[in-house]
N, C-alpha and C positions, 0 to 999 in steps of 0.2 A: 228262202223268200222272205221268210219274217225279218231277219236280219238287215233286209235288202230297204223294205218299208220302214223300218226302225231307224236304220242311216238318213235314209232323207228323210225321217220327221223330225229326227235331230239336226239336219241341216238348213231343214225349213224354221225350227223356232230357234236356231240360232242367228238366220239374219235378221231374225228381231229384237237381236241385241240391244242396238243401238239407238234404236227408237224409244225402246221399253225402259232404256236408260238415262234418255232427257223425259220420259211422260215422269217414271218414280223420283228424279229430280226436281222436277214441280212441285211433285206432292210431296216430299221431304224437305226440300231447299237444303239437302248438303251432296256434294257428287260422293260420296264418299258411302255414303249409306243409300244412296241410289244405286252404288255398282253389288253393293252388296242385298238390297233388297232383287235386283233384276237376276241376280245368282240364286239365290232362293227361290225366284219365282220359275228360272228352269229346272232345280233339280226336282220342285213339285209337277213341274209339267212333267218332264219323263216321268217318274215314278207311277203319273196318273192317267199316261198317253193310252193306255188302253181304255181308259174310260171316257173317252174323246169322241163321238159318237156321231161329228160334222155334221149336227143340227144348226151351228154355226158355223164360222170360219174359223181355222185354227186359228187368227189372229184375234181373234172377239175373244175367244178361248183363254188365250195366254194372257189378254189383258183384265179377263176376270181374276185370275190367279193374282195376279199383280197389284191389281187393286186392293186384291184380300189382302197380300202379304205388307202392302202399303199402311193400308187401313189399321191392322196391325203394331205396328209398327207406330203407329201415330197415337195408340190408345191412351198413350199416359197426360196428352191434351196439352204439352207445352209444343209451344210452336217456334220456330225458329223466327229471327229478326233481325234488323241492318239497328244501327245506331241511331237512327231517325222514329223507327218507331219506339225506343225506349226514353229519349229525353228532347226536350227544345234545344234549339240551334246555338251554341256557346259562342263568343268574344274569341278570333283566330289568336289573335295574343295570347290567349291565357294557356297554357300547359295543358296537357291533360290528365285528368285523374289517374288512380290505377288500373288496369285492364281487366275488365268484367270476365274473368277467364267461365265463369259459371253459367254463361248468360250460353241459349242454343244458339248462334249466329248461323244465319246464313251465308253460305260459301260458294265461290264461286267456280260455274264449270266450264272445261276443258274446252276450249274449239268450238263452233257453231258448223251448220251443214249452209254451205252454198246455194245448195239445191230446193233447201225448204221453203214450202210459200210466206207468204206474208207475215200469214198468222201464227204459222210456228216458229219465224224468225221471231217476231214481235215476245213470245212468248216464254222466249228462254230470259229474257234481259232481267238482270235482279231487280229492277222497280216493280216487275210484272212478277215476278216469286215472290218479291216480300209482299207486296198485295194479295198473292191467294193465300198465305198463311192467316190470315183475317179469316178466311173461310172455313169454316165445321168441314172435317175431313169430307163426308161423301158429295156434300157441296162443290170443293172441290175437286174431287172425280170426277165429277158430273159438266161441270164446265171446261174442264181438260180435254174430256172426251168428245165434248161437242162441239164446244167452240177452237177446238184447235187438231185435234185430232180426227174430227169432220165423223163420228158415229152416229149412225140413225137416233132417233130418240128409244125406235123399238130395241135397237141393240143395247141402249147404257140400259133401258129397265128389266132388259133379260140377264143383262148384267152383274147387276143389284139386286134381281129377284123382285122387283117393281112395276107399277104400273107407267103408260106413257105419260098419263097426265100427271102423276107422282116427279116423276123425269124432267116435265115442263116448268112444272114449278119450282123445282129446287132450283134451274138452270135460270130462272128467273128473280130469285130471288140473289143467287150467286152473281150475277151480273149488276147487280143492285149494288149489291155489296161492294165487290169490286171498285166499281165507279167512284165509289166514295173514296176512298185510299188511293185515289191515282190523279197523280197530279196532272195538269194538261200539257206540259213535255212529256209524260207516259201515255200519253193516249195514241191508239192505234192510227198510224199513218205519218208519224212526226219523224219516223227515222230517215233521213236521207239516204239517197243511193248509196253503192258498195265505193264506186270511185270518190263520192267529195267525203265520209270520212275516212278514206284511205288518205288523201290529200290532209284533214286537220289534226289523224293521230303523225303524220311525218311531221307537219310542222310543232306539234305539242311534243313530239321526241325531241325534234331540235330545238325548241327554247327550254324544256324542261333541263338538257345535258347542259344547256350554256345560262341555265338559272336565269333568264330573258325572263324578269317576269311582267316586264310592259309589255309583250309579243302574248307572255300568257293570259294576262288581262283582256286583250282584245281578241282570244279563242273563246273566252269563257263568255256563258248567256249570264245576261245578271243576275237571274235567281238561281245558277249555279251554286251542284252543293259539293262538300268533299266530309268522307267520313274514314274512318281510322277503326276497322274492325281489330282487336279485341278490346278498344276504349269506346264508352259510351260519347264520348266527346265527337263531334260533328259540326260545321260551320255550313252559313248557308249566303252565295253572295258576293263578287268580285273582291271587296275591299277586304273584307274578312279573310277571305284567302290569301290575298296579300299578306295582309298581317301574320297570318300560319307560317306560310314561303319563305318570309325576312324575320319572323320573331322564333316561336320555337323551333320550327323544322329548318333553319338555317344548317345545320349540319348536313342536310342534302343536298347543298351546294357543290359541283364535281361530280353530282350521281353519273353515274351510267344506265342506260336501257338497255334491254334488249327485248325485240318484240315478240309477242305470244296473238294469241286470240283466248278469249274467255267470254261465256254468253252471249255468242255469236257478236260480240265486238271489239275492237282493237282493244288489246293488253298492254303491259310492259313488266316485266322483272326488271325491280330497280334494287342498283346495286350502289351501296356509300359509301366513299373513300375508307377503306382502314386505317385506325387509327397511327398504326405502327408503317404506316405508309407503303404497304406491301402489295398494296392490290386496294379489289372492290370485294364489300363484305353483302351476301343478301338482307335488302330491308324489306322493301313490298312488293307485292303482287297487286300494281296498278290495273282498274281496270276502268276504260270509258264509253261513256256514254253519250249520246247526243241527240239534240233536235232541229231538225233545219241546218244552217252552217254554224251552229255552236256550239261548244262542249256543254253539258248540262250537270254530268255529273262524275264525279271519281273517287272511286273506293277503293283504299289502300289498305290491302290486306295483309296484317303484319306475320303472321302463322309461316313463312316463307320454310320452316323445317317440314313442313306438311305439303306443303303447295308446290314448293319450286321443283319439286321430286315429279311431282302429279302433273305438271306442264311442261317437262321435259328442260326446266333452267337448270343451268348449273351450279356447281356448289358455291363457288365464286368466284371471280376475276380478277386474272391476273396486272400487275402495273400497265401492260403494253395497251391494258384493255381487253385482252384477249378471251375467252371463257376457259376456265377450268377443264380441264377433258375428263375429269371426275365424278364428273353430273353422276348422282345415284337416278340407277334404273327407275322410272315410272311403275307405282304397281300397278299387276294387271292381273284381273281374276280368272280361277283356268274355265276353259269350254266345255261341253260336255262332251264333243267328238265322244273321249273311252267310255261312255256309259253304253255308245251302240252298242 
């Protein structure tokens, strides 16, 4: 019979995988050590499921753990960041420096849920994570769990071992915060439906592969930005990006796409002619963003030996265009099913 209970407790906090995996990607901003903090945060729950006591929900439960192992995790006070919040907006002309390999960058994650409301779609988007990294770690806990993860206020200060009004304030103060760092294309409610940017990442595929960059002009909002994770170099601006498009990134002329989703919004694995003219070689991990019918923003994530693995792209492509059938497996952390 223990056995039996044991099974489905471990079946119970294992469908909260996936949730527990975009909350600790908020509060990290890397998928990467979200899968591995929400791995740690189950082998502590078994280990500790007997002293689980359903004064709460198992779900309250697990995400106290989570938080700890987060909180944790985050003690050494550097924060992750996009290329915006370390430098001003650079001259698209100009090159970019060396790549800041030292710098924590936040990274982007895998797929979004369909299903999720509003506020948690709104919430995965990298302008809405590089904004809570501004936040003192339990700050943001505190507004993750409530304002996106919908937690009583009595539940985050049973949480935290706090009071409500302790709770209110911080949530208050955290919103404060926030606002400040978010520009007004990131403010909640600016995402258009599922279908018109399904409609402007097809057409940004197709002028991106045919280098149309008068067609890309008139996708992008004017104060449209594009940034270049691991250089701190970033532009902000139609004309500017022009200049990028036709002056240094001229060798992405011929890219190839292929589509992904990342933070619950259209992707692309862009791949650039090889030199030896054999195929496409992986460059970045485009990702877009938007407000109303324009593009607003696109961060081209160069780490493609990391990434393309973790989005299931391939290693490269072939002349015909075709993909590699090479693709290295996605890693995937194991479950605890054998621990029953």
């Amino acid at each position: 019979m223990g056995d039996i209970v044991a099974r489905g407790t471990t079946d119970e906090l294992e469908g909260h995988r996936g949730e527990l995996t975009r909350y600790c990607y908020r509060m990290l901003g890397s998928y990467a050590e979200a899968e591995d903090a929400v791995q740690e945060t189950m082998i502590r729950a078994w280990r500790n499921v007997e002293r689980f006591e359903g004064r709460s929900s198992l779900r309250s439960w697990v995400y106290r753990i989570a938080t700890n192992v987060c909180l944790d995790a985050l003690a050494a006070g550097k924060r992750r960041a996009l290329p915006m919040d370390l430098a001003e907006p650079s001259p698209g002309a100009v090159p970019p420096g060396a790549p800041e390999d030292a710098v924590l960058w936040i990274g982007p994650c895998p797929g979004g849920d369909p299903e999720a409301t509003v506020a948690a779609g709104e919430s995965v988007r990298l302008a809405f994570v590089a904004a809570l990294q501004h936040l003192p770690p339990k700050q943001r806990a505190t507004l993750i769990l409530r304002d996106v993860l919908a937690f009583s206020a009595r539940e985050v200060a049973e949480l935290h071992g706090s009071t409500v009004a302790a709770v209110n304030s911080a949530l208050q103060r955290a919103r404060a915060t926030l606002a400040a760092h978010r520009g007004p294309a990131d403010a909640p409610g600016t995402r258009p439906p599922d279908a018109v940017r399904r409609v402007l990442a097809e057409r940004y595929a197709t002028a991106f592969s045919r280098y149309d960059t008068e067609e890309l002009n008139m996708l992008l909002h004017v104060d449209a930005t594009l940034c270049l994770p691991p250089y701190t170099k970033w532009m902000r601006g139609v004309s500017d990006i022009q200049a990028w498009l036709t002056g240094p990134a001229i060798g992405c002329r011929g890219s190839r796409l292929i589509p992904t989703t990342a933070n619950g919004s259209p992707a692309f694995g862009q791949y650039r002619p090889s030199a030896d003219g054999t195929g496409y070689e992986p460059w970045a991990l485009q990702v877009i963003e938007f407000s109303g019918d324009r593009i607003t923003g696109i961060s081209a994530f160069r780490d493609t030996e990391r990434l393309f693995p973790l989005f299931g792209l391939p290693a490269r492509m072939g002349p015909d265009s075709s993909a590699d059938t090479s693709a290295p497996e996605r890693r995937r952390l194991p479950s605890l099913k054998g621990f029953a």
